[in-house]
C-alpha positions as CSV (number, residue, x, y, z in Angstrom):
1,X,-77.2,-46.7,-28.3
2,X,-73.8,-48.6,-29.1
3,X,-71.8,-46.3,-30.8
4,X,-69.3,-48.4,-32.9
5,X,-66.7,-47.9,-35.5
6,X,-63.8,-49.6,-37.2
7,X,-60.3,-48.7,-37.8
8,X,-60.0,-49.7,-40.7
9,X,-62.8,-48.7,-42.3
10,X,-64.2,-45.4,-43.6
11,X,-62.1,-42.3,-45.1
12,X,-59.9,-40.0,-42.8
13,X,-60.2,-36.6,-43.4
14,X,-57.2,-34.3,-44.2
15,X,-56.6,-32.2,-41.6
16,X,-56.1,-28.2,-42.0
17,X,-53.5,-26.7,-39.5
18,X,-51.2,-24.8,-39.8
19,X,-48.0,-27.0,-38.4
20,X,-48.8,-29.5,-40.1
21,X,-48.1,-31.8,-43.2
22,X,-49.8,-34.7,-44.5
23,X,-52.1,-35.6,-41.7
24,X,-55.2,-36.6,-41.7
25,X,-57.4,-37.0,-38.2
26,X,-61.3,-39.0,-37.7
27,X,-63.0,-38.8,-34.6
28,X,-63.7,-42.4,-33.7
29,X,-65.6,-41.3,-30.8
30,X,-66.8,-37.7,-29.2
31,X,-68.6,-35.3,-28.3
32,X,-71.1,-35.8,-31.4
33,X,-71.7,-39.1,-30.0
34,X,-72.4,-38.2,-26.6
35,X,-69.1,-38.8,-24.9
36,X,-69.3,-37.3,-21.4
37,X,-65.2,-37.3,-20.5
38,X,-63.4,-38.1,-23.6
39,X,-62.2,-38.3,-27.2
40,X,-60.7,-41.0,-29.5
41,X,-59.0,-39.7,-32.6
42,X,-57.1,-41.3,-35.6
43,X,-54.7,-40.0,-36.8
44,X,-52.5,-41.1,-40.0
45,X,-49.5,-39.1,-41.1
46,X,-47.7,-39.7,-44.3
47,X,-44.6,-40.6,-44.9
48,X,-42.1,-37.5,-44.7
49,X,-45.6,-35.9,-42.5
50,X,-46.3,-34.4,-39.3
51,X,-48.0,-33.3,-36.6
52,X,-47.6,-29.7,-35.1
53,X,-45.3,-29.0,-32.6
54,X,-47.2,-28.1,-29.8
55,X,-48.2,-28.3,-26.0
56,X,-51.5,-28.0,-23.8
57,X,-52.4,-27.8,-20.7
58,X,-53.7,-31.8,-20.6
59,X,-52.5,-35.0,-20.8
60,X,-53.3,-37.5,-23.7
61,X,-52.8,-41.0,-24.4
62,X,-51.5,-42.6,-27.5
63,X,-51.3,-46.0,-29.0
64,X,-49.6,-46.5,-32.1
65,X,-51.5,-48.7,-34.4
66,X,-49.3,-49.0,-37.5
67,X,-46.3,-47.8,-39.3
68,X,-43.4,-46.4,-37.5
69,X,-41.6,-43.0,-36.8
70,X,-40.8,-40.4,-34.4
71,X,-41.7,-38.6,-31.3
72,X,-40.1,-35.5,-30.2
73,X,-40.8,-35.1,-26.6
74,X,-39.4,-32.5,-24.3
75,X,-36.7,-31.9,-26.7
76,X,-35.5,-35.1,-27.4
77,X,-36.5,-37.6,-30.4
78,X,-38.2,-41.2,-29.6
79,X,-38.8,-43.9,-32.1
80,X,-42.0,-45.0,-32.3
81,X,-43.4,-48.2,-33.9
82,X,-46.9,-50.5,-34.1
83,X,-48.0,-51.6,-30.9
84,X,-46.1,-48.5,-28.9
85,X,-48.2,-46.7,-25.8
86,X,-47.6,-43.3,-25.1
87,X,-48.4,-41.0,-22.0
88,X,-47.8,-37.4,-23.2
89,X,-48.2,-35.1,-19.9
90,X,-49.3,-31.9,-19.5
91,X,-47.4,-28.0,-20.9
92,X,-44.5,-30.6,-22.2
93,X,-43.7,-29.7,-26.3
94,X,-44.6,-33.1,-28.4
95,X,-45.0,-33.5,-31.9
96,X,-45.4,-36.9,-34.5
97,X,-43.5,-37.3,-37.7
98,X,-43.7,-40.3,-40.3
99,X,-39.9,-40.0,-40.6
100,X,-38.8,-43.6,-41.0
101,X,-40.0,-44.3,-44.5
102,X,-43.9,-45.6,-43.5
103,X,-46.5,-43.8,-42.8
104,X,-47.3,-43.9,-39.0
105,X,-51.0,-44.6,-37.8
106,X,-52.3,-43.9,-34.1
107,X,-55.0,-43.3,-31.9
108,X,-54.8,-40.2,-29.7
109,X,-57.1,-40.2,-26.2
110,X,-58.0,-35.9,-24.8
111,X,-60.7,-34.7,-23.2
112,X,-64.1,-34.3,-24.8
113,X,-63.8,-30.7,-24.6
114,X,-60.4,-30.4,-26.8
115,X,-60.8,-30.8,-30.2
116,X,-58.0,-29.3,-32.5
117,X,-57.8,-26.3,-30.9
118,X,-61.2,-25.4,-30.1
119,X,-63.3,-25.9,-26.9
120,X,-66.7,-26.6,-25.9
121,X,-68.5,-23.3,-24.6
122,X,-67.6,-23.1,-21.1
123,X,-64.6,-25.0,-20.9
């Protein structure tokens, strides 16, 4: 079965963790849906919100899909707008903040296995 969603429609969720501030995260497509390798999150951050600062052992991929802001990466801050593709590599520190007056919108790819902090059994 297709599984298909759009970006623009349906709610996304606030999301609880601690680091964080004004960020809410959908699965767009996972390991409910039978996704053998990975995940494809949405995230949108509020203006003057942000992601935690943190690292893992992975890489991910991120495209921007609206809004603007910033990316600190390996201790040093990038500015980040629509249409911007990121490769954030494995162990090195990253966070997102909606720090230029929009909110910032993205799409974050992991593996199927990671999912805010918690694994599959076995992984």
């Amino acid at each position: 079965m297709l599984v298909k969603r759009n970006l623009r429609e349906g709610s996304v969720p606030p999301l609880q963790m601690e680091g964080t501030k004004d960020v809410s995260m959908r699965i767009m497509v996972g390991r409910a849906d039978g996704a053998p390798n990975f995940s494809l999150r949405q995230f949108a951050v509020a203006s003057g919100g942000f992601t935690p600062r943190h690292s893992h052992n992975y890489e991910h991929e991120v495209v921007v899909t609206g809004g603007s802001g910033t990316v600190e990466y390996d201790g040093a801050d990038h500015p980040v707008r629509e249409g911007d593709i990121l490769l954030v590599k494995p162990n090195v520190v990253h966070q997102f903040r909606a720090d230029r007056g929009d909110e910032l919108h993205f799409l974050c790819l992991v593996p199927v296995s990671f999912d805010c902090g918690k694994t599959t059994p076995g992984s």
